[in-house]
C-alpha positions, 0 to 999 in steps of 0.5 A: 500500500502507498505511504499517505504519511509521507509528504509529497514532493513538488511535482506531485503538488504541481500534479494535484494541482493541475487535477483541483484545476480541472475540477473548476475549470472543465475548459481546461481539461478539455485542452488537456484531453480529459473527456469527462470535462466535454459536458461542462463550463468553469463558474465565471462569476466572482465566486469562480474566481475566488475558488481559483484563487483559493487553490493557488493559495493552499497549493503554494502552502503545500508546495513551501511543505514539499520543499522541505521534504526529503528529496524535495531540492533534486533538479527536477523538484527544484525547477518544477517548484520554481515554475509552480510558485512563480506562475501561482504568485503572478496569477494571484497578482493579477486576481487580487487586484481584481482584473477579471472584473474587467475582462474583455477582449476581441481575443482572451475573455473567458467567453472567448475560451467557451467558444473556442473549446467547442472546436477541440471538445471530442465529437467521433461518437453518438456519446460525445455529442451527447456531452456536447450537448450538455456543454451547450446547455451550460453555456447560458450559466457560463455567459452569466457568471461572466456578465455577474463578473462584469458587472461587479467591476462597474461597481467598483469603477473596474472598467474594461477598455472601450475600444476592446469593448466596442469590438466585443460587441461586434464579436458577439453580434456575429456569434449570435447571427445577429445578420439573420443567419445561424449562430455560431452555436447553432452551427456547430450543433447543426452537424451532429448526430439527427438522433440528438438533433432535438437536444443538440438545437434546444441547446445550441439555441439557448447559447444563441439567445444567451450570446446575443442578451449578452451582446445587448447588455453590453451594448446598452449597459456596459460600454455607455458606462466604460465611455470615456475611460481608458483604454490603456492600463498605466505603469502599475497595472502594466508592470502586474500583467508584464509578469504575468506573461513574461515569467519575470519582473521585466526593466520595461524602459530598457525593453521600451530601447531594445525594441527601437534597436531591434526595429533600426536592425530590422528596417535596415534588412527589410530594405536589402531584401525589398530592392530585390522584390521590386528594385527602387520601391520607396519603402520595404512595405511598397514592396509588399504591396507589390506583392499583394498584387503580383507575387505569389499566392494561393487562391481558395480557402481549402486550397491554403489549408491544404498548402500550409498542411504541405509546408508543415509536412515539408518542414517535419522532413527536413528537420527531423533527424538533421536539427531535431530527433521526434518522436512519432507522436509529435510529428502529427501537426494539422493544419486548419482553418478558424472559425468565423468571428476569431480574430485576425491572428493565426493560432496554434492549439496543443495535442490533448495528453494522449495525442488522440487529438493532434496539434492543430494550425488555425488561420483566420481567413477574415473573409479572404480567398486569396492568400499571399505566400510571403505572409505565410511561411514564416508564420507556419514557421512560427506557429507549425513546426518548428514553432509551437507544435515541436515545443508543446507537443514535446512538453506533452511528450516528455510529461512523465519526465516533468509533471503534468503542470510542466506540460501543460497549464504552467505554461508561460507565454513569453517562453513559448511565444520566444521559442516559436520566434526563434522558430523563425530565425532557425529557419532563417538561418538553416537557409529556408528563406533564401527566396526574397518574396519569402524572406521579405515576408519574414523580416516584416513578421520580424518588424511587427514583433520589434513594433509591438515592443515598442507600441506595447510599452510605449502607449500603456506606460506614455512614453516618449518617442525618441528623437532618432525615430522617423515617426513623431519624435518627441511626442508621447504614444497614444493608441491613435498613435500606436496604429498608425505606427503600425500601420506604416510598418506592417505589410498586413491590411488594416482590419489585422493592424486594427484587430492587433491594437484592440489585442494589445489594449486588452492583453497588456505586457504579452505582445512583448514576449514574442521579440523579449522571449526570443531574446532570451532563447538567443542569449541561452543558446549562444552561452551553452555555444560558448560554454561547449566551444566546437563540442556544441551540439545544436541538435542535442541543445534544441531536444534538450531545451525543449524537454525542460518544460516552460520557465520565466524569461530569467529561469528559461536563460539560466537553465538553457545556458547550462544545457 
């Protein structure tokens, strides 16, 4: 029999953990494959999240005890606690000052992750569709606690921002059929078996009708109280989410310098590779719009996701056994298209625990038919492989080495985002985008991340713009500001310039993980290269990086430096 006296270590903490969370929060284990969570939602009211913040508690309690515990300071022990009590301090941070009374966004408010789990919740079987039946069923509860939530922040002048508030309400227009069509709900429930056709439609338009009373409320009641407020979050409140999603307390001014440095490296790049594309063009971005039109592109819908399928095979072949050695599992990836109403970034979801569901591509079509290439590689590149897909499915992979909460929930966003950027370089630097069309579209990928360093911290913290910038010297950003930088250094259309600045209001500090995070898989890896000298295997170091599970930013370079 087990030893119930003995106290158990980090790992089984951060595992108990991670089973007390799914318990709250069924959207959670649906991502993580557990099928018994497919027929519910989490409490999104103040008592939801009050309970979330009461595990993060108790579980930091035990954690300090099975440190103490014999065996409790091992390496594995040790940087598994570390991640524990750095994620749980940062989310505790954020819940105690009460910003999820204030959660809206066009991309990461919790009704956003009640829709998106229909797209990976199980439907092969009569039995699962019953579960999503009862999910459906639960989706008016979900949206009052969330409105319950929302409404509480009114009372304590906890406001989201307009802008984020205004596109919401176009979102949940769109989810409810508000043009005369379907729901999004309905949708989804209209190709599921017809011998649950009458529950499957009872449901789906009860979350119809509960989406579209909370688009009415927002519109009526919500956003004419957050008139006025703004949009951005102050230094403070910066500082608290910057955390959140970096995994470290970050020196936000040299950030705010390292990304104008960044931008004059990158400017200077994109102007090589643009004389080529299309000799004379007055600005690199001239020279994608010149591409928009003439260079290449695929035309249809099904026609992209199978290309991009095709570019994520490619890749698979080509890295495997040269630069990275995977496992079967992990070498499935698929490539889909999003559901309407997503906002314009690609995406990436992870394989569940038992890679029964694969890691899975999302591109947001917004309505297009013809699709440029030099937009897509390095995108691919970033969210496929080698991007997100060949670290997350790794973490899932290697989890018995870990724990669960390794490799999974624990994941911190800088981290991953940094990895898959770094993605993109790799495949710069392995020779992948000598074509100037492709390595064009990179380096204007590149600039958008510099860019949303410099926008990020720039507008939320009022900063000024320094006098060796092209763009408004010696003003202090705005929002109105910030998109029409972007704007003028993005080869991207202005619905996805506008959709990113909303993202960036209402996500505070995580657009700035992407370049910072590269940074610091750069930094490790050249510190492991210098440590090893001509003994440095890049094959082995990419592995064992990728089988450590997720770190903060100052963790992540300390230990990819030793590998």
């Amino acid at each position: 029999m087990p030893d119930t006296t003995r106290t158990p270590l980090p790992r089984q903490v951060a595992d108990a953990y991670v089973d007390a969370l799914i318990a709250l929060d069924p959207i959670t284990g649906t991502f993580l494959g557990v099928r018994e969570c497919s027929n519910a939602l989490p409490d999104l009211s103040p008592a939801g999240a009050q309970a979330l913040a009461d595990l993060a508690r108790t579980t930091l309690d035990r954690l300090a005890e099975a440190e103490r515990a014999p065996g409790g300071d091992s390496d594995a022990e040790r940087r598994c606690a570390r991640l524990l009590r750095e994620r749980l301090t940062a989310e505790l941070a954020v819940h105690d000052t009460d910003e999820h009374l204030r959660a809206v966004s066009n991309l990461s408010s919790p009704v956003h992750a009640v829709r998106q789990v229909f797209t990976v919740t199980p439907v092969d079987s009569e039995e699962d569709w019953a579960a999503v039946a009862e999910r459906l069923a639960a989706v008016p509860a979900a949206l009052d606690g969330y409105r319950e939530s929302l409404a509480l922040g009114l009372d304590r002048k906890l406001h989201g921002g307009p802008r984020a508030t205004e596109t919401f309400i176009d979102q949940l227009a769109e989810w409810s059929g508000a043009d005369g069509g379907k729901g999004w709900f309905e949708q989804f429930a209209a190709s599921g078996p017809e011998s649950l056709r009458e529950r499957l439609d009872t449901a789906a338009g009860a979350a119809t009708r509960a989406v579209a009373e909370l688009r009415d409320w927002m519109r009526e009641v919500y956003a004419p109280a957050v008139t006025g407020s703004a949009d951005t979050v102050g230094r403070e409140r910066y500082a608290r989410w910057s955390r959140y999603f970096n995994g470290t307390d970050l020196d936000l001014d040299e950030a705010y310098a390292y990304g104008w440095s960044e931008y004059h490296r990158i400017l200077g790049e994109m102007r090589v590779e643009a004389e080529k594309v299309l000799p004379g063009a007055d600005t690199p971005w001239a020279a994608l719009k010149h591409l928009d039109e003439h260079g290449a592109h695929i035309e249809g819908v099904d026609e992209v996701q199978r290309w991009l399928q095709g570019l994520m095979d490619e890749a698979m072949d080509a890295l495997d056994g040269t630069h990275f050695e995977l496992a079967t599992p992990v070498r499935k990836v698929e490539s889909r298209i999003a559901p309407p109403g997503s906002a314009a970034a690609p995406y990436y979801t992870p394989p569940s625990e038992d890679f029964s569901r694969p890691g899975c591509t999302w591109l947001p079509t917004m309505g297009q038919t013809r699709f440029p290439v030099y937009d897509l590689v390095s995108t691919w590149y970033h969210e496929g492989v080698p991007g997100h897909h060949l670290q997350l499915a790794q973490w899932v992979y290697v989890r018995e080495n870990l724990s669960r909460y390794q490799a999974s929930v624990g994941m911190v966003s800088a981290n991953a985002e940094g990895w898959a950027l770094y993605a993109e370089r790799l495949m710069d630097e392995l020779g992948f985008l000598t074509d100037p069309e492709r390595r064009l579209g990179y380096l204007d990928a590149q600039m958008m991340r510099a860019a949303r360093v410099i926008v990020d911290i720039g507008m939320h913290l009022e900063l000024e713009i320094p006098e060796h910038s092209p763009f408004h010297p010696g003003e202090r950003w705005t929002p109105e500001l910030a998109q029409e930088f972007f704007g003028l250094h993005s080869g991207r259309p202005a619905d996805f310039v506008e959709s990113e600045l909303i993202r960036y209001l209402s996500m505070p500090g995580q657009a700035i993980g992407y370049k910072l995070g590269e940074r610091a898989w750069l930094l490790g890896r050249e510190n492991a290269r210098k440590a090893h000298g001509d003994a440095f295997d890049a094959k082995a170091w990419h592995m064992a990086a990728l089988s450590q599970g997720s770190l903060g930013l100052d963790d992540l370079v300390d230990e990819l430096s030793k590998l």
